[in-house]
C-alpha positions in Angstrom: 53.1 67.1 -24.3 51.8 70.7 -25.6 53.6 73.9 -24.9 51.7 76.8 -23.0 51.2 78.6 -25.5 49.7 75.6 -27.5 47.3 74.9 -24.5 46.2 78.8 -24.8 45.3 78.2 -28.6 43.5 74.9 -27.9 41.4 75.9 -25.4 40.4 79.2 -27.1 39.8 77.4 -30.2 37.8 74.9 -28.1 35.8 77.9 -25.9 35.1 79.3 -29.8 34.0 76.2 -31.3 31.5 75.9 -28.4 30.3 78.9 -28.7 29.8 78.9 -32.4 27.7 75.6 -32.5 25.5 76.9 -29.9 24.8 79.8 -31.8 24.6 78.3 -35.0 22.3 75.5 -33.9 20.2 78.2 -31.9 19.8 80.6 -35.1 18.6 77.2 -36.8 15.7 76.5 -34.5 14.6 79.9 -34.3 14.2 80.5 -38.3 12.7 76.8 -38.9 10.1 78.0 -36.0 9.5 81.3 -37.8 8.7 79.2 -41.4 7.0 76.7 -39.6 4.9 79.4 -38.3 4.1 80.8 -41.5 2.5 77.3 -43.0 6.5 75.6 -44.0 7.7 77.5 -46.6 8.1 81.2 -47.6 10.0 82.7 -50.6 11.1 86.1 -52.0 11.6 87.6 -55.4 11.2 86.0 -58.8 8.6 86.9 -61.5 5.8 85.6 -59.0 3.7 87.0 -56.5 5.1 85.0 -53.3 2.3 84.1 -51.0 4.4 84.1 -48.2 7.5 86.5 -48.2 10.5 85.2 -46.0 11.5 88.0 -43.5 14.2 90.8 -43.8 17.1 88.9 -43.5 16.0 85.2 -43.9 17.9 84.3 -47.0 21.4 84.8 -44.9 20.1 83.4 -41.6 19.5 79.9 -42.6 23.0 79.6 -44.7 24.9 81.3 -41.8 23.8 78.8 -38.8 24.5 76.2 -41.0 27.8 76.9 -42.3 28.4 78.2 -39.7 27.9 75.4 -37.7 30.1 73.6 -39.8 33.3 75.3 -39.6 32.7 75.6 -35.7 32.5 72.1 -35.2 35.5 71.7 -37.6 37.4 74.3 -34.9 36.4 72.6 -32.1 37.2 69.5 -33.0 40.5 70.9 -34.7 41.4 72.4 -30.8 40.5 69.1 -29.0 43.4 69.2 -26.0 45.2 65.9 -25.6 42.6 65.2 -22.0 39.5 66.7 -21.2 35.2 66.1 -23.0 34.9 64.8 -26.5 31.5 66.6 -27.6 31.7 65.9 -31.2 29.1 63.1 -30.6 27.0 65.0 -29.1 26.3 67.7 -31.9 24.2 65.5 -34.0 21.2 64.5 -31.3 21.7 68.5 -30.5 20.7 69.2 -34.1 18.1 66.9 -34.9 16.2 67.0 -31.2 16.4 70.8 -31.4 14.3 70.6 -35.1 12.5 67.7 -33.6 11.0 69.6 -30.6 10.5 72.9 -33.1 7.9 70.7 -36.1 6.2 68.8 -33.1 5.5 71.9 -31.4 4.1 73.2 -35.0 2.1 69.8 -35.3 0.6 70.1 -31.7 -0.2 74.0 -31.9 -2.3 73.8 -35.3 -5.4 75.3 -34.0 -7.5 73.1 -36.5 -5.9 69.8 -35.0 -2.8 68.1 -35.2 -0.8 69.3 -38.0 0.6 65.3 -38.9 2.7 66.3 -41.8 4.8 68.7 -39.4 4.3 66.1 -36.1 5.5 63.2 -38.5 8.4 64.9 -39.3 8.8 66.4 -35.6 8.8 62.3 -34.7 11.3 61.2 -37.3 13.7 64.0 -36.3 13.8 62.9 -32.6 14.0 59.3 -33.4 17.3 60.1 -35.4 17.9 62.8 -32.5 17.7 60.0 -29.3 19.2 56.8 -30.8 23.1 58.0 -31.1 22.3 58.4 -26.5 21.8 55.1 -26.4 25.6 54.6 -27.2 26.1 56.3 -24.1 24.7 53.7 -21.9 27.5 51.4 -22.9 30.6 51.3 -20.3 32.5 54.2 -20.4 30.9 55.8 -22.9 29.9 58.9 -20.7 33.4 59.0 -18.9 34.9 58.7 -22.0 32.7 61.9 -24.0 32.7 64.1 -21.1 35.8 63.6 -19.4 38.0 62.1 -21.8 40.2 59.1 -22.7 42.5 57.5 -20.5 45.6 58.1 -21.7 47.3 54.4 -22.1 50.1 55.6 -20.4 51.2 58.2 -17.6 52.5 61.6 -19.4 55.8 62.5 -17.5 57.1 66.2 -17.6 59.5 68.2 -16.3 57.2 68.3 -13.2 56.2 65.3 -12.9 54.1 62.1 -13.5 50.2 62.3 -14.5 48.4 59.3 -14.2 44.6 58.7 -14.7 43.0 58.4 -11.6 39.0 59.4 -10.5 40.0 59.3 -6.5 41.9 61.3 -4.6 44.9 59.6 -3.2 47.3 61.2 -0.3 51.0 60.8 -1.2 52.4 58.0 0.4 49.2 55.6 0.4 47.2 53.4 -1.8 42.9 52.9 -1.4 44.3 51.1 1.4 46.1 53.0 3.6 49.3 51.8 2.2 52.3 53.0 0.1 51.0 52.9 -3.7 52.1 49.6 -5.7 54.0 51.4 -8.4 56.0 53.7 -6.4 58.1 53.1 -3.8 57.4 53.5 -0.3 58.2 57.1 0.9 57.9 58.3 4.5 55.0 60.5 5.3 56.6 62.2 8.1 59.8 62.6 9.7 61.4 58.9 9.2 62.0 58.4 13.3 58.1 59.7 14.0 56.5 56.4 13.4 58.9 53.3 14.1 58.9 50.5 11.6 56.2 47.6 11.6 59.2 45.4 13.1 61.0 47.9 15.0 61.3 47.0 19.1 59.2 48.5 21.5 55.5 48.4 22.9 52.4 50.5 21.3 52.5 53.0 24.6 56.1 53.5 24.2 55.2 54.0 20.6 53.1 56.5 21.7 54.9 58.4 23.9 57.6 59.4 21.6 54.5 60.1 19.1 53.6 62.4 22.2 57.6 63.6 22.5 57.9 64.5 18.9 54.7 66.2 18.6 55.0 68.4 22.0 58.5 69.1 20.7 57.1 70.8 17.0 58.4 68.3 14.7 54.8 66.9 14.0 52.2 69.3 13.5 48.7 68.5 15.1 47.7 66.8 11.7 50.6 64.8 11.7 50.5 64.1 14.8 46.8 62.7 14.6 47.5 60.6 11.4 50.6 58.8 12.8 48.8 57.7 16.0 46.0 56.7 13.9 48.0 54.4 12.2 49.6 53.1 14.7 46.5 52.2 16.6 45.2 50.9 13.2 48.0 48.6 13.0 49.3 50.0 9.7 52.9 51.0 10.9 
């Protein structure tokens, strides 16, 4: 269990985390598009003429998306909350198909031909890029990253029991219509609305006080219409 004020932290550190790979991992595309577009390499300063000077800036560009992609990942993962996406996996195929799709674009766009040093390395960087998604073909693997683990057991709190569940289920019923198996059974409505699966008495007479209760306001029209439901159904 995590305090409110916990949860606040985490999930700002997570929203921030986010945020900061995507911008880190952005700025790295961009600049290795701008020095692919300038033949692959530029330099400044030095005692030697550089062919190819960097742009205003470059020198702190590159180092900043990359730290800076570190220590956002390091937040996020530092912020995970106790339930919810694990991402983490994910940043490595962002990286490498992000630089893969920039040097095959490079390789493809040389207007003497293909460019195969930069479409070699544009293959190689998807290849390393697309195998860590075939783990998510295994079972689970896609629940488990973007929704989270189960927990192994339910986390009771002062208002309440949460339990891992993917369906919605109405209090008082199972998938089948029933009360759930590990709770006991707990009237939907008032306990004289629907009589009990052995109780005496016809299905009209059933019925009618259905009719009598609900003309009488203690069963709403919802209620009303789920009660004779299951009594028709046989369900009790």
């Amino acid at each position: 269990m995590i305090t409110p004020l916990q949860f606040v932290r985490k999930s700002a550190g997570t929203l921030l985390g986010i945020g900061g790979v995507s911008c880190a991992l952005t700025l790295l595309y961009l600049a290795s598009r701008v020095v692919m577009s300038m033949g692959g390499s530029c330099g400044s300063g030095g005692p030697y003429v550089v062919a190819a000077p960097c742009p205003d800036g470059f020198g702190l560009i590159l180092p900043l998306s990359i730290f800076g992609g570190l220590v956002s990942m390091g937040v996020y993962t530092f912020s995970l909350l106790p339930v919810g996406p694990r991402l983490v996996i994910l940043a490595w195929p962002a990286l490498f198909l992000s630089l893969g799709s920039a040097f095959l674009e490079a390789g493809l766009s040389d207007p003497h031909g293909i460019d195969w040093s930069f479409f070699g390395c544009g293959v190689l960087f998807v290849l390393m890029g697309a195998t860590p998604l075939l783990f998510l073909l295994g079972k689970g693997a896609l629940r488990t990253i973007f929704w989270g683990p189960a927990p192994k057991e339910p986390v009771t709190g002062a208002r309440g029991t949460v339990r891992w569940t993917t369906s919605v289920v109405l209090p008082g019923q199972n998938a089948r219509g029933g009360p759930p198996r590990d709770a006991p059974a707990v009237a939907e409505y008032p306990q004289d609305a629907v009589p009990a699966r052995d109780a005496p008495g016809d299905l009209v007479g059933q019925l009618e006080r259905l009719s009598a209760l609900h003309r009488s306001g203690r069963l709403d029209d919802d209620e009303y219409a789920a009660a004779k439901a299951r009594l028709l159904n046989g369900s009790g």
